[in-house]
BAKEVO-975140 format. One record per residue (C-alpha): residue in three letters; x, z, y. Coordinates in steps of 0.5 Angstrom, whole numbers, plus 500, padded with zeros to 3 digits. Example, Ala and Ser with C-alpha at 12.3 -4.5 7.8 and 13.67 -1.06 7.14 Angstrom:
BEGIN
Ala525516491Ser527514498
***
This chain:
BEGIN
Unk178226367Unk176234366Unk170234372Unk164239372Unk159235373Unk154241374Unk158244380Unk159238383Unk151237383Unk151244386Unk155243392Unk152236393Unk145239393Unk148245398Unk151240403Unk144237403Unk140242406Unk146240412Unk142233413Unk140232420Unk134227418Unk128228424Unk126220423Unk127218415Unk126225414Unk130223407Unk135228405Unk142227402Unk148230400Unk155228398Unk161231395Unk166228394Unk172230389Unk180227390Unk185226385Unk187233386Unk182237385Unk180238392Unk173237395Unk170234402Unk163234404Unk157229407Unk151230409Unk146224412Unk146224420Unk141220422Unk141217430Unk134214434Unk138208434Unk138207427Unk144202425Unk148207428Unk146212422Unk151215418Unk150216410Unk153222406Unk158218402Unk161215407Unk161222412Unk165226406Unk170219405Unk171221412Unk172227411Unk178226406Unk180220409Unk182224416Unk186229413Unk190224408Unk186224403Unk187216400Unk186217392Unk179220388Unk176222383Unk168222383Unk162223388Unk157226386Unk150224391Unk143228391Unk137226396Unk130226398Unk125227403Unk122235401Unk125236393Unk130231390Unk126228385Unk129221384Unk136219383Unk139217390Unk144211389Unk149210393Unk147203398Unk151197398Unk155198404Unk157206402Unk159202395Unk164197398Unk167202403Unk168207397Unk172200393Unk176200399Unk179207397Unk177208389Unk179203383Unk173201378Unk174207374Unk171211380Unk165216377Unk159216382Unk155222379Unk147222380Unk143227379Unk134227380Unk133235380Unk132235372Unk139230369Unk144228371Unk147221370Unk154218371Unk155211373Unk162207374Unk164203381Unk165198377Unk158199375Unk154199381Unk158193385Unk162190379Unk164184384Unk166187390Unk170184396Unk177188396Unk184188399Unk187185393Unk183178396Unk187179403Unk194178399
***
């Protein structure tokens, strides 16, 4: 699987600057890589009431899914409050919807505004609740 890592950081980091974040003031950037090189953009946006907030992982898996997308490469997920100096994982509801579309394989790409660091979907939620217990 050829990705380039670093491009996909500058995008994730460009969509970023997108975020409507007035109450967290937490900034996050996704993008999201499919099968067949094509890529979709999320950015957080933020509601008054909380719960009906929408992560940037979940705003680009939309994005694709809404114009037929279904199969994916990797995400690339960058955030924080005024520079990005950490790595932004993914939250547990953002990885259970990512394992509705994405095998285990799936590469999640983090970056902390100095490395970059890959992980699996296998990695961060190796026992996840998918379709294959609905058969």
């Amino acid at each position: 699987m050829d990705i380039n890592y670093n491009e996909l950081v500058q995008l994730a980091i460009f969509t970023r600057q997108r975020a409507y974040a007035p109450y967290s003031n937490f900034k996050v950037g996704a993008y999201l890589l499919d099968a067949n090189d094509e890529c979709y953009y999320g950015c957080n946006i933020e509601n008054a009431s909380y719960s009906a907030t929408i992560c940037a992982e979940r705003g680009a898996f939309m994005q694709a899914v809404s114009v037929g997308a279904r199969k994916f490469k990797a995400i690339c997920i960058v955030g924080g409050l005024d520079e990005i100096t950490d790595f932004c994982y993914p939250c547990g509801v953002c990885l259970q919807f990512m394992s509705e579309f994405c095998d285990g394989d799936f590469q999640i790409v983090l970056y902390n505004g100095k490395e970059i660091r890959v992980h699996t979907l296998d990695e961060l939620l190796p026992h996840r609740f998918n379709k294959d217990q609905l058969k």
